[in-house]
C-alpha positions in Angstrom: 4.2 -27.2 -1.4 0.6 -27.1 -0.7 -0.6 -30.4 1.1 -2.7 -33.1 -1.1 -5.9 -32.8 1.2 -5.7 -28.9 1.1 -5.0 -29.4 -3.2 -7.9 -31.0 -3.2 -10.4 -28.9 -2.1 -8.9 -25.6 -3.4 -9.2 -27.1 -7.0 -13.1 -28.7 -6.4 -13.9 -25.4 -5.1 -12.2 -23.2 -7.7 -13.7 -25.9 -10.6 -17.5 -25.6 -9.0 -17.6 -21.9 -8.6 -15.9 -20.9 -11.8 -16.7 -23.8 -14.2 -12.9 -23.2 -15.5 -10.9 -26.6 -14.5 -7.7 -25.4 -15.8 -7.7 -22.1 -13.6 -7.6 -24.4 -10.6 -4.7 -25.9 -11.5 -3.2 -22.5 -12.7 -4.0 -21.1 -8.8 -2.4 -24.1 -7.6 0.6 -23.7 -9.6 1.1 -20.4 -8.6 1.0 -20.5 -5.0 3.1 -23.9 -5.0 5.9 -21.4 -7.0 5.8 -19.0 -4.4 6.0 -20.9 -1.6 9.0 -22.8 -3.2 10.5 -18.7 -3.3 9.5 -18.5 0.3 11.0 -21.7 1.4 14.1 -20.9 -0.6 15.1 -17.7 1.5 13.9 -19.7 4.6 17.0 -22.2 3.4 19.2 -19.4 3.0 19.0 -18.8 6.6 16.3 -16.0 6.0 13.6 -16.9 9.8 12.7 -13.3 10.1 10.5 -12.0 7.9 8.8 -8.2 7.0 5.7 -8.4 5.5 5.1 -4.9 3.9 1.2 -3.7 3.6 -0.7 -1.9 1.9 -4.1 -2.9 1.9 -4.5 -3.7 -1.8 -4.9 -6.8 -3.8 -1.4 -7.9 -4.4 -0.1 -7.1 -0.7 -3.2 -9.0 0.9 -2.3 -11.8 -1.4 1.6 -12.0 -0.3 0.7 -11.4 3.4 -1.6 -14.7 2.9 0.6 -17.3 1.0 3.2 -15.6 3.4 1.6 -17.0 6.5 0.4 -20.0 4.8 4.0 -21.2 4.2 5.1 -20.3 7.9 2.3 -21.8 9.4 3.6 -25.3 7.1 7.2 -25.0 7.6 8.5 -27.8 9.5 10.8 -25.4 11.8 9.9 -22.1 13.9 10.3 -18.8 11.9 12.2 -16.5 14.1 10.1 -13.3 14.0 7.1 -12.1 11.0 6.6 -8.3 11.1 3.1 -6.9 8.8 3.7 -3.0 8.5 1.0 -1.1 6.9 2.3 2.4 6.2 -0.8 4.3 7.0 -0.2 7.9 4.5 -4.0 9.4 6.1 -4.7 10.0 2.6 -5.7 6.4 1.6 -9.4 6.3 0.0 -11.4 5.4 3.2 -12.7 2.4 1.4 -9.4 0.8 1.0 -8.1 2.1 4.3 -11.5 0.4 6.3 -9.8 -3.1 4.5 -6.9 -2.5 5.8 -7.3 -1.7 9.4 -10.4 -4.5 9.2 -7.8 -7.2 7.8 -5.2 -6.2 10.2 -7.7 -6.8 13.2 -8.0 -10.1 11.7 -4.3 -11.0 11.9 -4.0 -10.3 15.1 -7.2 -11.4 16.6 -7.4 -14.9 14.7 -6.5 -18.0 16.8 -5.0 -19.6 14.1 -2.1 -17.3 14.1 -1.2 -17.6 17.7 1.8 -20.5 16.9 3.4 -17.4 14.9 5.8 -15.1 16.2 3.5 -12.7 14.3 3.4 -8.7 14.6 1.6 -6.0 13.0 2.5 -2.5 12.8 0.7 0.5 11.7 3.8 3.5 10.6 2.6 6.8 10.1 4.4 9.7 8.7 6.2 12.2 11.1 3.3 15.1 12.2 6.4 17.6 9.9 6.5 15.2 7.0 2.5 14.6 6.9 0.9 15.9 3.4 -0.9 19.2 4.6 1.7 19.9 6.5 3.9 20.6 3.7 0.7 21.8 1.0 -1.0 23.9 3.1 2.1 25.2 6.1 5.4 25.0 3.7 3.2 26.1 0.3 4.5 23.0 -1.8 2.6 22.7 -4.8 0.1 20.0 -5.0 2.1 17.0 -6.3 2.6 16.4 -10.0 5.3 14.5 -12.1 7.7 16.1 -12.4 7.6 17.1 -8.3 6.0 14.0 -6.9 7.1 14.9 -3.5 4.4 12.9 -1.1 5.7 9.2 -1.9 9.0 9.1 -0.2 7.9 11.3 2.9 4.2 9.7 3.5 5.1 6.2 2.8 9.0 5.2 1.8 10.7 7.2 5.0 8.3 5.9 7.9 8.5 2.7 6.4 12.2 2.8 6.4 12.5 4.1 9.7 11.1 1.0 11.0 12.8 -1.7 9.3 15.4 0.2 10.7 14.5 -1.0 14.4 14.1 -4.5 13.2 15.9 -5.8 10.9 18.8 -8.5 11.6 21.3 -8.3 9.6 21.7 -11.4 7.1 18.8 -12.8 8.4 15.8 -10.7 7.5 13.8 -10.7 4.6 11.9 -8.3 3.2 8.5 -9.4 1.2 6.6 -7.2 -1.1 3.8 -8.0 -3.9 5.2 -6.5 -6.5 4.9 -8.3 -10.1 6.1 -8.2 -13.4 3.1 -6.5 -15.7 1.9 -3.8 -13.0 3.7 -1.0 -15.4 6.2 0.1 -17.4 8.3 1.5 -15.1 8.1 -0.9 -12.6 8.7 -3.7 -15.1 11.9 -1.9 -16.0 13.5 -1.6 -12.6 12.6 -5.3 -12.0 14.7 -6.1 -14.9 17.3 -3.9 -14.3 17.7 -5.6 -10.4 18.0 -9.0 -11.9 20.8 -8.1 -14.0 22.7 -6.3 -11.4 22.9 -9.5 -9.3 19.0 -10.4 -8.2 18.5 -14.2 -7.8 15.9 -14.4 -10.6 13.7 -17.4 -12.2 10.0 -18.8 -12.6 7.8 -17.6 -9.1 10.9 -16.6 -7.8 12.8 -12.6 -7.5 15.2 -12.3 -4.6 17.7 -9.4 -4.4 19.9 -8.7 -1.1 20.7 -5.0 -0.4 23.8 -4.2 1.3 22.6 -0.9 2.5 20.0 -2.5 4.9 22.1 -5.9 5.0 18.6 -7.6 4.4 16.8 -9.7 1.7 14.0 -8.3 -0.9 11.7 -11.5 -1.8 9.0 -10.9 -4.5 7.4 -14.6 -4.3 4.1 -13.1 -6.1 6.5 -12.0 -9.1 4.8 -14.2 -12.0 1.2 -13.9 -11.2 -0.8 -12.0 -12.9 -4.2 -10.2 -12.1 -6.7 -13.0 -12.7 -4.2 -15.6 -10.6 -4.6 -12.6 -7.9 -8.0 -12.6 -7.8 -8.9 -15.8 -8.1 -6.5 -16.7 -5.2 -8.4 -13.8 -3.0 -11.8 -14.3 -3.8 -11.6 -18.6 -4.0 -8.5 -19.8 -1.9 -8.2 -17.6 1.1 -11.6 -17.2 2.1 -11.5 -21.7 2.5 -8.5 -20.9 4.8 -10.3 -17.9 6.7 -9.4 -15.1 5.6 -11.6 -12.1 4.8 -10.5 -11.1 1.4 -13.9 -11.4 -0.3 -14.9 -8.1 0.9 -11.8 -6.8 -1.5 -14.2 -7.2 -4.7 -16.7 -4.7 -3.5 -13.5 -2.7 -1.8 -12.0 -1.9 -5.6 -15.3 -2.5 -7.6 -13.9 -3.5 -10.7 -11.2 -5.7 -10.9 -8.7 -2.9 -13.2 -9.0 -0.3 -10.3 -5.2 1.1 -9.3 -5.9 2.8 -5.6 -4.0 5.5 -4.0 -4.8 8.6 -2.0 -8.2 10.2 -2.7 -6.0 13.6 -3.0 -3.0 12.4 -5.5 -3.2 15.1 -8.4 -0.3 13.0 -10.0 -3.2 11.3 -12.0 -5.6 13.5 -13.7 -8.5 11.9 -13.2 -8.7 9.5 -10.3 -11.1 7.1 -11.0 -11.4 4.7 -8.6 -12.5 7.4 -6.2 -15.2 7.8 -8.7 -15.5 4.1 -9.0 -16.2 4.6 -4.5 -18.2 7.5 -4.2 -20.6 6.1 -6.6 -21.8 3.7 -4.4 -24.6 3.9 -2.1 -22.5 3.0 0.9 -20.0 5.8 0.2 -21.4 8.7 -1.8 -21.2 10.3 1.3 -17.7 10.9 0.2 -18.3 12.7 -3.0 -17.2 16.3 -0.9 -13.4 14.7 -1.4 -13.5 14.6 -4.8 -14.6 17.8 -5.2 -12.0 19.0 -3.1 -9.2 17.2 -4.6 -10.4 18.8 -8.0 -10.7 22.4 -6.6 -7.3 22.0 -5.3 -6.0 20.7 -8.7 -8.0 23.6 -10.9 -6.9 26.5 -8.4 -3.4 25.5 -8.1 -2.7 25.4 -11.9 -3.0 29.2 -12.1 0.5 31.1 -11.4 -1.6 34.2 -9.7 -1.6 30.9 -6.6 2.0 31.1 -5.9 4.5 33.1 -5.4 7.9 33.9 -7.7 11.4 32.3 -7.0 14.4 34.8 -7.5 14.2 33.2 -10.9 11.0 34.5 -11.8 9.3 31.0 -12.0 6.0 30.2 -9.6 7.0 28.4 -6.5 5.2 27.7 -3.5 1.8 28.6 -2.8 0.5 32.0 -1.4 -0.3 31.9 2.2 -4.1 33.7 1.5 -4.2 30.1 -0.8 -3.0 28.4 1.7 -5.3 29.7 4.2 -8.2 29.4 2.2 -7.8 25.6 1.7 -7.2 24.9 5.1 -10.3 26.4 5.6 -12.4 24.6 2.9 -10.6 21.3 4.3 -12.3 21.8 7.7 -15.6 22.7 6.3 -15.5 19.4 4.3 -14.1 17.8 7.3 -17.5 18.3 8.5 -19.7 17.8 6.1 -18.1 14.0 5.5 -18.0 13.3 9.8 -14.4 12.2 9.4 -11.0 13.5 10.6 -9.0 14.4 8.0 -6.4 16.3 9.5 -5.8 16.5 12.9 -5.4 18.8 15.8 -1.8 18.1 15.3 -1.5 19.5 12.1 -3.4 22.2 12.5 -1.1 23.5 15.3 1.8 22.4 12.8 0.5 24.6 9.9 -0.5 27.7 11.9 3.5 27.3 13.7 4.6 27.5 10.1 2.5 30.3 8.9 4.2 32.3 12.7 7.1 31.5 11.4 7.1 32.9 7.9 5.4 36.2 9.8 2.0 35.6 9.1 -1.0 36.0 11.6 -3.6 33.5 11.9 
């Protein structure tokens, strides 16, 4: 529970900058829930924690009332592990954040009393996106194909809560929450009733396949209470979440990578590059959309034994790697890397073409 002193102020400071007395009790409320969900899997015998990251709203929030309740619990936590899974596809905006906030963790001299570490995980150089668009040919991802997730993000993240987790006594905390979508709403549901410890502030699950805990402890909040914890709360305790209001610019912007063509229209790249501070970026999205508009045409790929369109051509292939560099340039940021490159061109070898 949040100490009386600390109460105080939160709610004097939410009331005088918002003028909404009931929303500072609301705030309150919330975070008191999930550090009750937090301290509950500390009873079970749950001292290491993994914090995953992404750099977002809801992540920054559970990394914060995360360390909060370590930094109040009466006995030492064993271990806390942050991991960002970097994809190199975030929107630079949000990917700035994330590295920014990180640097904070570890720098900040209030953390030092914490067995804390961060991580940054990045795909392996075979699993990275334009390794597999432009070397393999897979078609850009779209719904029914949504390929990316599981390599760029799930497998490296995986691989190392693999290296650290103890079994029985590890927890894994994430910032999912009920209302985020349909789909995610559903598989909530569905884990409660196949065994998940559910109730108010509080979704726990154990998976015998990593022989770890899953801890939601931001379940039950909902945007606003998000917000108004990162913009009123943490920046009294330290923390630099302000910055995240000019970060998503717009308070019903969903990130993801500046090239997903899973969405049609990705608009909080739009939302970025209209900025002053970041039109410089506007070369992406015209990339991402040439991509999407070439790719649509079956004359871009070739013919399965079936006769349906596959992967792409390698002259397709070839011509986007191309265009990627040249917009490489024109933004002044890596991209793709030297890495990859050498990875595509092994490919292309490989499958008998010449450079």
């Amino acid at each position: 529970m949040i100490g009386l002193d600390k109460s105080k102020l939160i709610y004097n400071h939410v009331e005088e900058l918002e003028g909404r007395p009931k929303q500072g009790l609301r705030v309150l409320a919330r975070v008191n829930e999930t550090k009750v969900a937090l301290n509950y899997v500390l009873e079970k015998g749950y001292n290491h924690w993994i914090i995953t990251f992404s750099g977002g709203k809801d992540s920054t929030a559970t990394v914060v009332t995360s360390l909060e309740t370590a930094l109040e619990y009466h006995r030492p936590l064993d271990r806390i592990d942050v991991i960002y899974a970097d994809t190199q596809l975030e929107i630079p905006t949000i990917h700035k954040y994330a590295l920014s906030f990180l640097d904070y963790l570890c720098e900040s001299f209030r953390f030092k009393k914490l067995p804390l570490h961060c991580h940054i995980v990045l795909p392996r150089v075979e699993n990275r996106f334009w390794v597999l668009l432009l070397g393999k040919g897979y078609p850009p991802p779209h719904q029914r194909f949504r390929w990316c997730t599981r390599r760029l993000k799930i497998e490296p993240v995986e691989d190392k809560l693999r290296r650290f987790i103890q079994p029985d006594r590890t927890v894994i905390i994430t910032g999912v929450r009920f209302g985020e979508s349909r789909n995610r709403d559903k598989g909530l549901t569905m884990s409660c009733r196949r065994g998940g410890e559910c109730g108010q502030g509080l979704w726990f699950q154990y998976s015998n396949r990593l022989k770890a805990g899953y801890l939601a402890p931001l379940i039950d909040w909902n945007d606003c209470d998000v917000w108004d914890y990162l913009l009123l709360v943490a920046p009294l305790l330290g923390y630099p979440t302000a910055e995240l209001d000019n970060v998503y610019n717009g308070r019903e912007t969903r990130f993801g990578c500046w090239m997903c063509t899973v969405v049609r229209q990705d608009r909080a790249m739009e939302k970025t590059i209209a900025q002053p501070d970041w039109n410089h970026l506007a070369p992406l999205a015209e990339f991402r959309k040439y991509v999407w508009e070439l790719t649509r045409s079956t004359d871009t790929r070739r013919l399965r034994s079936d006769g349906q369109p596959g992967g792409l051509k390698h002259k397709v292939r070839k011509a986007l790697l191309e265009r990627l560099i040249e917009v490489q340039a024109e933004v002044g940021t890596e991209f793709i890397s030297n890495d990859e490159i050498h990875a595509i061109k092994h490919i292309w070898r490989e499958e008998g073409y010449n450079e």
